[in-house]
Structures are given as C-alpha cells and as structure tokens.
N, CA and C atoms as an extended XYZ file, in Angstrom:
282
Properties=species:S:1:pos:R:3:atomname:S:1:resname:S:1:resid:I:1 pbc="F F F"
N        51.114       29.758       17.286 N   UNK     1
C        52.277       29.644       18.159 CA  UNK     1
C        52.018       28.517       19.146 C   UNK     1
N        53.051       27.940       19.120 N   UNK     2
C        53.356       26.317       20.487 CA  UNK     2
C        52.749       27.408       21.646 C   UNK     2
N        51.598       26.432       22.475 N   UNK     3
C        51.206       27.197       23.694 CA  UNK     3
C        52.434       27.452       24.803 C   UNK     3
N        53.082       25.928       25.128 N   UNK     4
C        54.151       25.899       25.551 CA  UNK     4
C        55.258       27.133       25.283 C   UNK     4
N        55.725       27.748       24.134 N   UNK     5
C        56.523       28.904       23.811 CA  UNK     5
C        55.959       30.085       24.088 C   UNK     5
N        54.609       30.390       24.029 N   UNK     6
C        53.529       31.109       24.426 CA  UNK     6
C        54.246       31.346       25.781 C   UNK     6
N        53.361       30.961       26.611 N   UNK     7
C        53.706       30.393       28.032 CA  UNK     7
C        55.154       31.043       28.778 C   UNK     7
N        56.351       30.586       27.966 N   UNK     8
C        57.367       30.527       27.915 CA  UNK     8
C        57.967       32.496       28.010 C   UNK     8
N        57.663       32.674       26.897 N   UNK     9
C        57.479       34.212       26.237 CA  UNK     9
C        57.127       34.822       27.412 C   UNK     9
N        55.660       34.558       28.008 N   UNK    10
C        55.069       35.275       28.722 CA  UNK    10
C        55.228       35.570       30.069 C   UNK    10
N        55.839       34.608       30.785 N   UNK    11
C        56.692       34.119       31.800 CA  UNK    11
C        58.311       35.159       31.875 C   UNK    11
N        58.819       35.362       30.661 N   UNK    12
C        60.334       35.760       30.631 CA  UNK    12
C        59.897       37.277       30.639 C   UNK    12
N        58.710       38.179       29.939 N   UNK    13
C        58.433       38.964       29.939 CA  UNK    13
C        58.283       39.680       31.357 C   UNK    13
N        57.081       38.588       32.155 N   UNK    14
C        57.123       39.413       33.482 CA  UNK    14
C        58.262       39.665       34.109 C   UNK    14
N        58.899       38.176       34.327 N   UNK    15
C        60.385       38.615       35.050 CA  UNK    15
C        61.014       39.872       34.262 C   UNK    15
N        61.137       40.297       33.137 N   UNK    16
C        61.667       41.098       32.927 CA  UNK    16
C        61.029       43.117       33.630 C   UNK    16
N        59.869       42.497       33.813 N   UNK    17
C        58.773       43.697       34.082 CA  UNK    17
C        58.825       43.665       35.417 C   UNK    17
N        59.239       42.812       36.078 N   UNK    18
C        59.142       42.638       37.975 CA  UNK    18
C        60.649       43.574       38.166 C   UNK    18
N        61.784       43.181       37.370 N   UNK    19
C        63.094       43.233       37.295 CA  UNK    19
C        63.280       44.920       37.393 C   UNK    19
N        62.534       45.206       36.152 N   UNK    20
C        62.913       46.560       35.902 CA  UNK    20
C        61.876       47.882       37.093 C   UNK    20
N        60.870       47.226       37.578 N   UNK    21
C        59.993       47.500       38.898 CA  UNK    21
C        61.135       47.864       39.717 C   UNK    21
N        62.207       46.626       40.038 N   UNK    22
C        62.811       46.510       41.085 CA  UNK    22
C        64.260       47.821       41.057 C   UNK    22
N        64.423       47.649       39.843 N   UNK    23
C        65.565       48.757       39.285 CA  UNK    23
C        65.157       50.128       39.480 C   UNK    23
N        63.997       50.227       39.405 N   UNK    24
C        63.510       51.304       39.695 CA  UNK    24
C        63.211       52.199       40.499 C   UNK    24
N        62.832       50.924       41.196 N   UNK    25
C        62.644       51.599       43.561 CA  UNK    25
C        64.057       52.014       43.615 C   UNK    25
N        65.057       51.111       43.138 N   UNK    26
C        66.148       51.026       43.400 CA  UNK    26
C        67.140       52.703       42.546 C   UNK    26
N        66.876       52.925       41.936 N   UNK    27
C        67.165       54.167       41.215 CA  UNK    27
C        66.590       55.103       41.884 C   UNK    27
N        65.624       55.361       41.964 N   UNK    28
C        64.594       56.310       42.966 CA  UNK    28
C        65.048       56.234       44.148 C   UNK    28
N        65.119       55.485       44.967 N   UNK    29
C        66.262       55.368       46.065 CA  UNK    29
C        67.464       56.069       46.311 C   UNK    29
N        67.961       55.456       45.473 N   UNK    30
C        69.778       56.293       44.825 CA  UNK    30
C        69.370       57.864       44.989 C   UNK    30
N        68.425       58.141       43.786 N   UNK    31
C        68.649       59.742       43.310 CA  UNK    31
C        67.668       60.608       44.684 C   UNK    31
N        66.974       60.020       45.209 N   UNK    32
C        66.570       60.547       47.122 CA  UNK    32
C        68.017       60.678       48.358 C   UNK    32
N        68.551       59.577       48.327 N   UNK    33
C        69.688       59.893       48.873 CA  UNK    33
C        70.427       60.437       48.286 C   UNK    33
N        70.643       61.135       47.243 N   UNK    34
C        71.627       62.081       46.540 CA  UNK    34
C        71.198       63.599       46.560 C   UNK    34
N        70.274       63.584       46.932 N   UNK    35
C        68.986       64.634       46.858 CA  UNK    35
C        69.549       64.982       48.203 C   UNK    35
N        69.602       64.610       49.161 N   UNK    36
C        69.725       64.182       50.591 CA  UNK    36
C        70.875       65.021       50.877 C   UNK    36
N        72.199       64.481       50.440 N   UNK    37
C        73.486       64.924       50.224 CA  UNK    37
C        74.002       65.678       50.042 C   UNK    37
N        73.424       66.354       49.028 N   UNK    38
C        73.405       67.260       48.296 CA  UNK    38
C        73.349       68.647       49.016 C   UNK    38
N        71.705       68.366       49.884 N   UNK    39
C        71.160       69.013       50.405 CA  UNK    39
C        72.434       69.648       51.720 C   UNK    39
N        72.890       68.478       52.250 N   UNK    40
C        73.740       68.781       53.318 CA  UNK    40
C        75.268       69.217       52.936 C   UNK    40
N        75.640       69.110       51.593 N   UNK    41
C        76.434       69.807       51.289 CA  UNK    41
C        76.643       71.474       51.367 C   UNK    41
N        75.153       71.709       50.585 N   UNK    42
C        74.730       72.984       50.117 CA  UNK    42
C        74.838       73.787       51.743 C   UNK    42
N        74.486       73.027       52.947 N   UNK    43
C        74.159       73.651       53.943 CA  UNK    43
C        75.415       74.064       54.420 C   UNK    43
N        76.263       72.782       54.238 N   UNK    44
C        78.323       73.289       54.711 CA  UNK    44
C        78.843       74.025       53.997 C   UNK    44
N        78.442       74.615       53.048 N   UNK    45
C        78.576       75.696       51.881 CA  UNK    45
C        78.363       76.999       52.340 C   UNK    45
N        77.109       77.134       52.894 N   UNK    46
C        76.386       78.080       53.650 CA  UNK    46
C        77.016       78.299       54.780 C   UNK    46
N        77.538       77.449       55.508 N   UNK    47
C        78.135       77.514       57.127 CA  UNK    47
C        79.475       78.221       56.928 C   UNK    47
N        80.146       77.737       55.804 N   UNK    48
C        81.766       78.133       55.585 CA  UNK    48
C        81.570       79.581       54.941 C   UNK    48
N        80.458       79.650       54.308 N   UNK    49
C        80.269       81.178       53.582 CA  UNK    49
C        79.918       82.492       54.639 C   UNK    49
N        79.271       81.598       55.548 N   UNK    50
C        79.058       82.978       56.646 CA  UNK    50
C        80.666       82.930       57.247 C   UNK    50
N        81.146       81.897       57.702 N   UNK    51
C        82.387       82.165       58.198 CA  UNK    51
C        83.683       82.779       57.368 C   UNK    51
N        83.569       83.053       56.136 N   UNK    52
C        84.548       83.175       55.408 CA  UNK    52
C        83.934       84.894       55.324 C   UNK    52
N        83.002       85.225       55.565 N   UNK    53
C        82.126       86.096       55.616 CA  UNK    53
C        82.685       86.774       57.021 C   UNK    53
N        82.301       86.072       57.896 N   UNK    54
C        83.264       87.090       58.859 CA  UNK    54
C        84.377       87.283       59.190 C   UNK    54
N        85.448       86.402       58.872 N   UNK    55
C        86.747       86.304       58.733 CA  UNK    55
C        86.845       88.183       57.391 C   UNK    55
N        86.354       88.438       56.986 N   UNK    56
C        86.571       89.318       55.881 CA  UNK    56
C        87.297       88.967       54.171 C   UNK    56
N        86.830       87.466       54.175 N   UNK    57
C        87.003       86.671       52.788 CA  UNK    57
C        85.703       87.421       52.039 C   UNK    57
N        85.522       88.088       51.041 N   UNK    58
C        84.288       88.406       51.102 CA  UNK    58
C        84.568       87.606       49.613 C   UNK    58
N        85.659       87.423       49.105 N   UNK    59
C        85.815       86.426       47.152 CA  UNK    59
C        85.463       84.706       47.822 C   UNK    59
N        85.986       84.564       48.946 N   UNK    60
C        86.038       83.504       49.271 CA  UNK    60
C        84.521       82.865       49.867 C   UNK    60
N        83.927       83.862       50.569 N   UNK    61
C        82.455       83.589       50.716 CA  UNK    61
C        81.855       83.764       49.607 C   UNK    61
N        81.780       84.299       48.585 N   UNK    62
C        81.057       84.490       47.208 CA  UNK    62
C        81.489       83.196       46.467 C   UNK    62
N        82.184       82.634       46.595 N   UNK    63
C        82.280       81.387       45.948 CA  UNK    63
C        81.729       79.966       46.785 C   UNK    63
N        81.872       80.218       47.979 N   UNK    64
C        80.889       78.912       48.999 CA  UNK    64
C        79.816       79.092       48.520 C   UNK    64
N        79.174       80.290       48.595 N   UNK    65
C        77.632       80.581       48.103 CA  UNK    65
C        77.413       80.120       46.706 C   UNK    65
N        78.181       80.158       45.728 N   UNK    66
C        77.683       79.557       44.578 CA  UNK    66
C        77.757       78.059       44.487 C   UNK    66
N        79.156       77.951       45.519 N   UNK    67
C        78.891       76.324       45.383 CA  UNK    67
C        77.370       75.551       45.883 C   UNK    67
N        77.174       76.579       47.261 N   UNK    68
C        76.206       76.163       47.438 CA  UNK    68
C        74.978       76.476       47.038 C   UNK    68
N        74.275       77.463       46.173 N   UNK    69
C        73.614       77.368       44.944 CA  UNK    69
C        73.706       76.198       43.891 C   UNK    69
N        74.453       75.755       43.227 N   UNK    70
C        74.650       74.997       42.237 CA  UNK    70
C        74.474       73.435       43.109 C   UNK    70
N        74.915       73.478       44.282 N   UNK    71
C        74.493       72.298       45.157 CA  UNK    71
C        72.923       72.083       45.070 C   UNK    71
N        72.197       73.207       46.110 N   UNK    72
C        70.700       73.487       45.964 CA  UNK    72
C        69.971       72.714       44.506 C   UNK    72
N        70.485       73.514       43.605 N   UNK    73
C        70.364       73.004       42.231 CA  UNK    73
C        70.233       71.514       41.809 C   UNK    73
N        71.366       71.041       42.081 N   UNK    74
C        71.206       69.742       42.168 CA  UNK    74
C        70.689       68.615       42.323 C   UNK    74
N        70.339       69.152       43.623 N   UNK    75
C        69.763       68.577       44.478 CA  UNK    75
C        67.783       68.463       44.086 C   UNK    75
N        67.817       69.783       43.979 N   UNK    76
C        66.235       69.796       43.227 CA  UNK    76
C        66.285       68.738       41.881 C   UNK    76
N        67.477       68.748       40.935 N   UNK    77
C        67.408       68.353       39.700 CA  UNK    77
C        66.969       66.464       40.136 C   UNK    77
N        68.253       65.848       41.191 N   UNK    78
C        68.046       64.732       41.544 CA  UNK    78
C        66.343       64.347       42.315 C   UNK    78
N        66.272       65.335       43.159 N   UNK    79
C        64.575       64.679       43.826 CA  UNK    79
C        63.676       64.856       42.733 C   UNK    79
N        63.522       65.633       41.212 N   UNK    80
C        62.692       65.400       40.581 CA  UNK    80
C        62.806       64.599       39.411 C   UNK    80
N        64.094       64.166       39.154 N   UNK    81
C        64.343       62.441       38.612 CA  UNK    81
C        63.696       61.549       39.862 C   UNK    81
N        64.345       61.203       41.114 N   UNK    82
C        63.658       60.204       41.493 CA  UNK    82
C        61.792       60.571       41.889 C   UNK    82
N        61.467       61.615       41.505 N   UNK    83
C        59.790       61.496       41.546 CA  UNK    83
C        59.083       60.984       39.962 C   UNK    83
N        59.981       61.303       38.973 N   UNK    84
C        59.992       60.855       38.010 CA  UNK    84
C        59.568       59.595       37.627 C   UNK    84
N        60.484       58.823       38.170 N   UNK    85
C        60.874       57.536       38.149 CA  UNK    85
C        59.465       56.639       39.416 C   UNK    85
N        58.816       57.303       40.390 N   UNK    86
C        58.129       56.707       41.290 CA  UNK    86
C        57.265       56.568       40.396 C   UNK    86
N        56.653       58.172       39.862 N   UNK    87
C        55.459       58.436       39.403 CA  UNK    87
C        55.271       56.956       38.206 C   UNK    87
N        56.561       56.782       37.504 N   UNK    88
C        56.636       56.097       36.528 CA  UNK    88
C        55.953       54.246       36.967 C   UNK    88
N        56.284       54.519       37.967 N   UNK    89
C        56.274       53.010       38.927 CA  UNK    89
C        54.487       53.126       39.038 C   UNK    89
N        54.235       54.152       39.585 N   UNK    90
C        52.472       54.411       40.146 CA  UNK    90
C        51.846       54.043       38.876 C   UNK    90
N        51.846       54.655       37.688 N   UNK    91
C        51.586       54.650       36.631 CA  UNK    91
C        51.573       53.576       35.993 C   UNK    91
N        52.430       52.465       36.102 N   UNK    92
C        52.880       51.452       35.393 CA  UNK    92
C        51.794       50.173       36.909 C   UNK    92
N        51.639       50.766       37.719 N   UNK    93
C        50.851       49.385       38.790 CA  UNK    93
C        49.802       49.828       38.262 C   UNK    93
N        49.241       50.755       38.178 N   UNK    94
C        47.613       50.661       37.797 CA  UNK    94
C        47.050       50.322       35.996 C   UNK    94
C-alpha cells in the first residue's frame, strides 16, 4: 500500500474515533439530564398524589403514583444507558 494512502486511511480513522468519543460524552450527557427530569417529574407525581390523596381522589392518586413509578423507572433505565456509554468511553481510553 502507497505510504501516502496509508497515512491518509489512518488519519480519517482517528477523526472518525475522536468524533464518535465526542458523540458519546455527548449522548451520556443527554441520557444524565433525562435521568435528571425524569427524576423531577416522578417527584410532581408524588406531590399531586398526596394531594389528590387528601382531596379524597383516592383513583386519581393511584394513577399519579404509577405515573410516578413508571417515571422512577425511567429514569433508572436512562442513568444506566448513560453509565453504559461512559464506561464504554473508560474502556475504549485505556
């Protein structure tokens, strides 16, 4: 192989390997602040469920609570994609 194309190859590769590094913080990022969100959803879920709770909604608090379960949920599902994705990063520098 032309050293020059060599060279060439090897060069387009990293950028491609720096690139996808960068996509990555950047994804991991995303799915932490969604994690985040999530989290504070689940909590206004909880707030409206006690209140719907004392109002004497007791169908209407049973359904905040699942929303905010399935929020919770979520939320775990997203922070262990973006640890996923770090670990993937740690793994890939050494």
């Amino acid at each position: 192989m032309d050293p020059e194309v060599a060279k060439q190859a090897s060069e387009r590769a990293e950028r491609a390997v720096t690139q996808t590094r960068i996509t990555a913080r950047h994804l991991a990022s995303a799915l932490g602040r969604t994690a985040e969100a999530l989290e504070q959803s689940a909590t206004v879920a909880e707030e409206h469920a006690q209140h719907r709770e004392r109002a004497g909604r007791k169908d209407a608090a049973a359904e905040e609570r699942r929303v905010a379960r399935r929020a919770h949920e979520a939320a775990a599902r997203a922070r262990a994609k973006a640890e996923e994705w770090l670990k993937l990063l740690e793994e890939q520098a050494t």
